[in-house]
C-alpha positions as CSV (number, residue, x, y, z in Angstrom):
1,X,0.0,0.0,0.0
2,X,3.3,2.4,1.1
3,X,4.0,1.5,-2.2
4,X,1.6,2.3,-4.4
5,X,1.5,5.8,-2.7
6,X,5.0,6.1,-3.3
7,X,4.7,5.2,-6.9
8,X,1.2,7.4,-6.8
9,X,3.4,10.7,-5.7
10,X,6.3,9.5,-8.2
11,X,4.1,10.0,-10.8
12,X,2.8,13.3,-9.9
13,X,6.5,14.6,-9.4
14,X,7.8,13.5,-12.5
15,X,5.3,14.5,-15.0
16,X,4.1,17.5,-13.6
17,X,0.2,17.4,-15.6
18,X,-1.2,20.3,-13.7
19,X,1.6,22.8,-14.2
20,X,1.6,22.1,-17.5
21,X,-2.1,22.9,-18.3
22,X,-1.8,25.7,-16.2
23,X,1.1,27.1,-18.4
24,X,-1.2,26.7,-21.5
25,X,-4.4,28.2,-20.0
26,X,-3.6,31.8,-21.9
27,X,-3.5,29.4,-24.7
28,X,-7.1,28.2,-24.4
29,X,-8.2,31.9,-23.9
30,X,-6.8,33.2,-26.5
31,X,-8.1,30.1,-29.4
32,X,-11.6,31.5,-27.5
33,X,-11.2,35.0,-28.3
34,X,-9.3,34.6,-32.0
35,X,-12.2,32.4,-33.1
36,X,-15.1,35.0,-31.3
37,X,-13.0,38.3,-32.8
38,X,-12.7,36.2,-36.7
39,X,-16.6,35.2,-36.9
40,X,-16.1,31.6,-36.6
41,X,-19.0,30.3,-34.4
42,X,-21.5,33.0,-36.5
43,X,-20.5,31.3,-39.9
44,X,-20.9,28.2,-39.1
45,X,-24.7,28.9,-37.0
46,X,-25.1,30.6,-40.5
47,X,-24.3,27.5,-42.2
48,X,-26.7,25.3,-44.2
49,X,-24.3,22.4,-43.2
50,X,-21.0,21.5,-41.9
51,X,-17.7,23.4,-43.7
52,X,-14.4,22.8,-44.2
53,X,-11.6,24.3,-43.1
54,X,-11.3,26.2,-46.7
55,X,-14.7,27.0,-47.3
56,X,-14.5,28.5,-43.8
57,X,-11.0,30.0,-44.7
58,X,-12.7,31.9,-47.7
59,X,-15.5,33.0,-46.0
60,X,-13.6,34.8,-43.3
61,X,-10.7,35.9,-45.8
62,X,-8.1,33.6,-43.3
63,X,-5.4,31.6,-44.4
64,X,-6.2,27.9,-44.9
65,X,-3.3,27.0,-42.9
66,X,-4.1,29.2,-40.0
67,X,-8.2,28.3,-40.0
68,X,-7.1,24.5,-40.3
69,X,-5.0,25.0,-36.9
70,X,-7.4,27.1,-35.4
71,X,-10.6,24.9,-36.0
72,X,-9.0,21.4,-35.0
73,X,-7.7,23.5,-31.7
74,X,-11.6,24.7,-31.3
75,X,-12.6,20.7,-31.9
76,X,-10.3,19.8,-29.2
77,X,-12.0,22.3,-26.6
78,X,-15.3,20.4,-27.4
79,X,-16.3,24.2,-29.2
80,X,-16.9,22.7,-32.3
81,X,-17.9,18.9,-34.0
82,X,-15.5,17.5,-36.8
83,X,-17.7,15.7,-39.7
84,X,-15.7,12.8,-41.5
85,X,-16.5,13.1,-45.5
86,X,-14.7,11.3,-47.9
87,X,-11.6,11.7,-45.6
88,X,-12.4,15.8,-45.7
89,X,-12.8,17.5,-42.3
90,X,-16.0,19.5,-42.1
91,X,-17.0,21.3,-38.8
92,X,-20.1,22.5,-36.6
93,X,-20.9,24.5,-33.6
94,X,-21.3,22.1,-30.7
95,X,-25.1,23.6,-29.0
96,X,-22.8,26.0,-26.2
97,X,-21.1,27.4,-29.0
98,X,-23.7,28.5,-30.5
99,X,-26.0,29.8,-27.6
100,X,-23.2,31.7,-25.8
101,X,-20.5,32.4,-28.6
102,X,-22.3,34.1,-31.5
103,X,-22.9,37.1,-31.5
104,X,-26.9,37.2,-32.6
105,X,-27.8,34.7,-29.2
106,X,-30.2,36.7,-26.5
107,X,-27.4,34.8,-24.0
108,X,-23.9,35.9,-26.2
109,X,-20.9,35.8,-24.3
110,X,-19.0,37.6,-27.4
111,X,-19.0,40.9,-26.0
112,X,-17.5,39.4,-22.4
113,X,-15.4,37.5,-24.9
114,X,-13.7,41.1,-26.6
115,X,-13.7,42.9,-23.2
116,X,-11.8,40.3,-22.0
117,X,-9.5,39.9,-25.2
118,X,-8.9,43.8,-25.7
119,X,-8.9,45.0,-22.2
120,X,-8.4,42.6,-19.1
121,X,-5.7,40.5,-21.0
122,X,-3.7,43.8,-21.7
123,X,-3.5,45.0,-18.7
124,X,-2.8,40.9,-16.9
125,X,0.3,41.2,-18.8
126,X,1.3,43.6,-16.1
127,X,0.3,40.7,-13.3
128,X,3.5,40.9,-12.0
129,X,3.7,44.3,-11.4
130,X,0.3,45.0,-10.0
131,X,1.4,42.5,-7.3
132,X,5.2,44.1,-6.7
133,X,3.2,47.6,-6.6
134,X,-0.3,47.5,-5.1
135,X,-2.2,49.1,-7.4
136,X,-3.7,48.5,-10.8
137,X,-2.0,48.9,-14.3
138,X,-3.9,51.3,-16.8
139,X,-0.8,53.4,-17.1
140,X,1.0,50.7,-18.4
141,X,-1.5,49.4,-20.5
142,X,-2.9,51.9,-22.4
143,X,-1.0,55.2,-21.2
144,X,-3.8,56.5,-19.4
145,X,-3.8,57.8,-15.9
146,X,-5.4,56.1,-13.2
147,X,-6.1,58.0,-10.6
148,X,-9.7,58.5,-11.2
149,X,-11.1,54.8,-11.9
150,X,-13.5,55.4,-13.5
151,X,-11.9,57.8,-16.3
152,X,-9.7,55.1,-16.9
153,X,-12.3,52.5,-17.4
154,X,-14.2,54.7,-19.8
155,X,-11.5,56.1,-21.4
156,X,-13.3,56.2,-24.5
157,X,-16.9,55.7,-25.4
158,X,-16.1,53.0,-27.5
159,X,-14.3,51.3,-24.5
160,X,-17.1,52.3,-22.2
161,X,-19.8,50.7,-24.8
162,X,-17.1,47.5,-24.8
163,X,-17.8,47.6,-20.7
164,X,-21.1,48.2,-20.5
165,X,-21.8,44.9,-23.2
166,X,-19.7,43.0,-20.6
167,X,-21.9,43.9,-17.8
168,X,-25.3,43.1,-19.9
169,X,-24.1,39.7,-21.1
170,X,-23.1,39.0,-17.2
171,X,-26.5,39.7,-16.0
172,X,-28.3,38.2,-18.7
173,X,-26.8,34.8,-17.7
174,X,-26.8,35.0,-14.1
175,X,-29.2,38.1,-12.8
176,X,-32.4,36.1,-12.7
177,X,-30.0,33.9,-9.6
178,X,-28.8,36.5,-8.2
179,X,-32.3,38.6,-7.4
180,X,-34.1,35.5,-7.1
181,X,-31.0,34.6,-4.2
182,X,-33.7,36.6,-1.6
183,X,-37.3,37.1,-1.7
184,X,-37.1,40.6,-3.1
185,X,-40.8,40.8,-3.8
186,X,-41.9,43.0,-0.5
187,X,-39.3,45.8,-1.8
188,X,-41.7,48.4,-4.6
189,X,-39.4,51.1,-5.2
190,X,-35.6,49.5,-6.1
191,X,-32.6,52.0,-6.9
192,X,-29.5,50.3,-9.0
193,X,-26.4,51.9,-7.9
194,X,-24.3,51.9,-11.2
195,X,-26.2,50.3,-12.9
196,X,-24.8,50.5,-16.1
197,X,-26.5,49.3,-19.1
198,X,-30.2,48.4,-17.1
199,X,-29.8,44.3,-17.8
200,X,-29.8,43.6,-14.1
201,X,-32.9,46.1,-13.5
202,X,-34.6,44.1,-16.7
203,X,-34.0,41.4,-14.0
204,X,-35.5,43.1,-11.4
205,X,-38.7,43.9,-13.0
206,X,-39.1,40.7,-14.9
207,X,-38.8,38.5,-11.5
208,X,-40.9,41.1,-9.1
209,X,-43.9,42.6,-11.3
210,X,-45.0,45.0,-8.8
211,X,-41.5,46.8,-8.2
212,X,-40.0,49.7,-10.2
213,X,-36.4,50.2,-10.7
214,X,-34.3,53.8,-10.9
215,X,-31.3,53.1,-12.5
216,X,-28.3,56.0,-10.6
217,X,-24.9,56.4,-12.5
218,X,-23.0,58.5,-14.1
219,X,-24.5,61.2,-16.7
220,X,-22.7,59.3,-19.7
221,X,-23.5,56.0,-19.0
222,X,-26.9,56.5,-18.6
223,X,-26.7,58.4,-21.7
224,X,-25.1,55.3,-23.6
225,X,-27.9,53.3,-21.7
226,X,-30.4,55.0,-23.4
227,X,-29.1,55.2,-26.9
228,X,-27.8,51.4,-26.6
229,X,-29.9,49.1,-24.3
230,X,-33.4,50.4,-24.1
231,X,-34.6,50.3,-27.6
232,X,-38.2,50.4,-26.3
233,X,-39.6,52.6,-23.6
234,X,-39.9,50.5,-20.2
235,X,-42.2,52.5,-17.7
236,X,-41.2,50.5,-14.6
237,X,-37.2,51.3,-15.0
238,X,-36.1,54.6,-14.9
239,X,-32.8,57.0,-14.6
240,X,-31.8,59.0,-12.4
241,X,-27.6,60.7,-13.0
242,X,-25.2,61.3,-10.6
243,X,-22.2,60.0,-8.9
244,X,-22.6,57.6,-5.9
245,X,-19.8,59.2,-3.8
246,X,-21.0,62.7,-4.4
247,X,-24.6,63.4,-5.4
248,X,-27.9,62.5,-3.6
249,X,-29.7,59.3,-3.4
250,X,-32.8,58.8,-4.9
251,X,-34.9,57.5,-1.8
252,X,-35.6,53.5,-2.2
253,X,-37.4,50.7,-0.3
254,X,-34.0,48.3,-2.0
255,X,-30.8,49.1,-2.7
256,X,-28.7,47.1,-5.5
257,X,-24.9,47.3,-5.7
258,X,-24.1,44.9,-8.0
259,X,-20.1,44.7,-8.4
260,X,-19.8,47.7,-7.5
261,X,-18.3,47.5,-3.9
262,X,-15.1,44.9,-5.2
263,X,-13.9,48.0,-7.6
264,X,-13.1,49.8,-4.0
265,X,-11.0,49.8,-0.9
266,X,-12.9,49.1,2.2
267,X,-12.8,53.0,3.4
268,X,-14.6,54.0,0.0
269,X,-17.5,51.2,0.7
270,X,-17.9,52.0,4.5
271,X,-18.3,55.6,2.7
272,X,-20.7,54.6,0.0
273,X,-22.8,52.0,2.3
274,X,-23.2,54.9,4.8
275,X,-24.5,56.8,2.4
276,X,-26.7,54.3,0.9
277,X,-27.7,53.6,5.0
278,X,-28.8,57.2,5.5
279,X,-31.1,57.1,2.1
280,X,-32.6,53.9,2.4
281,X,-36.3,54.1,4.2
282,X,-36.6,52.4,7.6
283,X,-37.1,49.2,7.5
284,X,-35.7,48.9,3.6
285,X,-32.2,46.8,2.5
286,X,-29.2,46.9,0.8
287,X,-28.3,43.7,-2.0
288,X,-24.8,42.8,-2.4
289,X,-23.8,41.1,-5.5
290,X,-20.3,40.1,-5.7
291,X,-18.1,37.0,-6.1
292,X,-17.9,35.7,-2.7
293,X,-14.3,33.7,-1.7
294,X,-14.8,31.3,1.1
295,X,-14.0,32.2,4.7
296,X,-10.8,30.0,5.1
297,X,-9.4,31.5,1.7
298,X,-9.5,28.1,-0.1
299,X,-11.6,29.4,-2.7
300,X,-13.8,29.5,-5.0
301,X,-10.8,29.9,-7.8
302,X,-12.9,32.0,-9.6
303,X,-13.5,34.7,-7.2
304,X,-9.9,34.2,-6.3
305,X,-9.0,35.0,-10.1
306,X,-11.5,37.7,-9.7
307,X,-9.7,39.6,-6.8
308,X,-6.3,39.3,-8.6
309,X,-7.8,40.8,-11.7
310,X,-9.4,44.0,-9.1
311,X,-5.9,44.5,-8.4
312,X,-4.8,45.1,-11.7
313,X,-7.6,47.1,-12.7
314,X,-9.2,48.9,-9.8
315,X,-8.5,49.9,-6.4
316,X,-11.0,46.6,-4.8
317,X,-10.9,43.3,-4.3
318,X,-12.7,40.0,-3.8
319,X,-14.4,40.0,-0.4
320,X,-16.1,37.1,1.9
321,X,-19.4,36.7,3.1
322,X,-18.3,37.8,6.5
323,X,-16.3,40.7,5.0
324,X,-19.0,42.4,3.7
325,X,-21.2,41.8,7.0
326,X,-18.3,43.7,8.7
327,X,-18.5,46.8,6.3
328,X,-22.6,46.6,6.0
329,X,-22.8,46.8,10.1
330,X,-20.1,49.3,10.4
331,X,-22.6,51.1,8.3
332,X,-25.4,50.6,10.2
333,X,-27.2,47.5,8.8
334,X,-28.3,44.5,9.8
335,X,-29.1,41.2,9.8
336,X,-26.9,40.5,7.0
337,X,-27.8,37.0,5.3
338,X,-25.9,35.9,2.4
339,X,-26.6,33.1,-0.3
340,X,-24.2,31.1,-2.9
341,X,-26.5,30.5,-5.8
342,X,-23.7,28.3,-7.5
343,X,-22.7,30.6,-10.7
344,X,-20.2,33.0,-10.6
345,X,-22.0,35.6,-8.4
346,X,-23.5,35.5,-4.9
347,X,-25.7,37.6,-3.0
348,X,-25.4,39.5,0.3
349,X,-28.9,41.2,2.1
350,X,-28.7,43.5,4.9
351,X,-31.6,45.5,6.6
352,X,-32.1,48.9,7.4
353,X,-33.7,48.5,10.9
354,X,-37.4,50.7,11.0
């Protein structure tokens, strides 16, 4: 038995399999977001059948060598089926590529996919950094000062657009969990703190009929939210402009901060959560939605990953369920309750005592 553990660990040591596939992830991403930025996946949903490699090649106007590479990489990350025909490769979407890698699904990842390819990889290359320094890497990235977060992080309306898509394809795959984590249906009058592009307010409305929603951030986002995410008029959501730090809150029976707290250091949430405390009616809440690591630090990875990539682009950070209890009673809340729902973000309630 000594033995076999011996030979067990043996194995492990010499062949190190885990290292290795962690030295390749950035491989895996980037196959992900070449074949997302090229139009793969939408060709081939487009596609009255399977294609080969060069009628895919001509399509896209890509090298047949490259697309050949690319595709069979694709196959082997179970993103796309290989067709056998007359010894001729010809390839599909497997069903997930479809539904959450082209672009014209209702649940689309692709925007996540480009934010994450353009942005978040650019400024991970500066990993290393961010951790020797403390502080987040948008100088070195993309030249631009950092100093006010949120100019850096819409340094450009296309970049803020790019954001903004990230956020609604989030929300549309995991809001309805997240504001479904609570019974949120005694709550009538809700107020979004940066809300961004309105997909978690769609949320709100579409799981509690009765409530209304008031969407609060900043004058050109809700300017882009208009002219890009609410195509029709909704007379349950509405907008209200101003910065969270600064300007008055609209009163609210529910408060939603949904990642907003992880972008800051815990003296700029005790300040915003006060703030939010002395708006809220008696007797109303506060909703957390963030990533929440475990309380012994063992995980999830995820939300570890998460607070690594808060380092290198904002001034936050991942937080526990006991964390946030700490900063929502220093506030004046209470009763915090919190709930994993088992995606990628959790929920955290706290009460406003009447």
């Amino acid at each position: 038995m000594a033995e076999d553990q011996d030979l067990s660990v043996s194995a492990a040591v010499t062949y190190p399999r885990k290292i290795l596939e962690y030295m390749e992830g950035f491989l895996i991403s980037k196959v992900v977001f070449s074949s997302c930025e090229l139009g793969v996946f939408d060709l081939l949903l487009g596609a009255e059948r399977p294609l080969s490699a060069e009628e895919i090649s001509r399509a896209l106007g890509t090298s047949v060598d490259g697309t050949e590479r690319l595709l069979a990489a694709c196959s082997g990350l179970q993103l796309l089926n290989i067709h056998q025909d007359n010894g001729r490769c010809l390839y599909s979407n497997t069903d997930q590529a479809s539904v959450y890698l082209t672009r014209s699904s209702p649940v689309s990842l692709s925007q996540s996919i480009q934010y994450s390819s353009r942005t978040i990889y650019l400024c991970w290359h500066y990993l290393t950094d961010a951790v020797r320094e403390g502080r987040n890497q948008y100088e070195k990235a993309f030249g631009v000062d950092a100093q006010d977060l949120f100019q850096a992080l819409y340094r450009s309306d296309e970049e803020m657009v790019k954001f903004m898509q990230l956020m609604n394809s989030i929300w549309n795959i995991c809001g309805k969990d997240v504001v479904t984590a609570f019974d949120l249906s005694p709550f009538k009058t809700i107020c979004d703190l940066g809300g961004c592009s309105g997909a978690l307010a769609k949320q709100c409305t579409s799981a509690y009929p009765e409530c209304t929603v008031t969407i609060f951030d900043l004058p050109k986002v809700v300017r882009t939210s208009r002219e890009n995410f609410f195509t029709e008029a909704n007379q349950r959501i509405g907008f209200c402009e101003g910065d969270f730090f600064k300007d008055p809150l609209p009163e609210a029976d529910l408060y939603v901060l949904a990642r907003i707290l992880h972008d800051w250091t815990d003296q700029r949430c005790l300040e915003l959560l006060r703030r939010v405390h002395g708006a809220c009616r008696p007797g109303g809440s506060v909703l957390l939605v963030e990533a929440l690591l475990y309380e012994d630090g063992s995980g999830p990875l995820t939300a570890q990953l998460y607070s690594l990539n808060m380092l290198v682009q904002t001034e936050g950070r991942e937080r526990s369920a006991a964390q946030y209890a700490a900063l929502l009673t220093a506030a004046g809340f209470s009763n915090v309750q919190h709930r994993f729902t088992g995606k990628i973000y959790d929920a955290v309630l706290a009460r406003k005592e009447a």
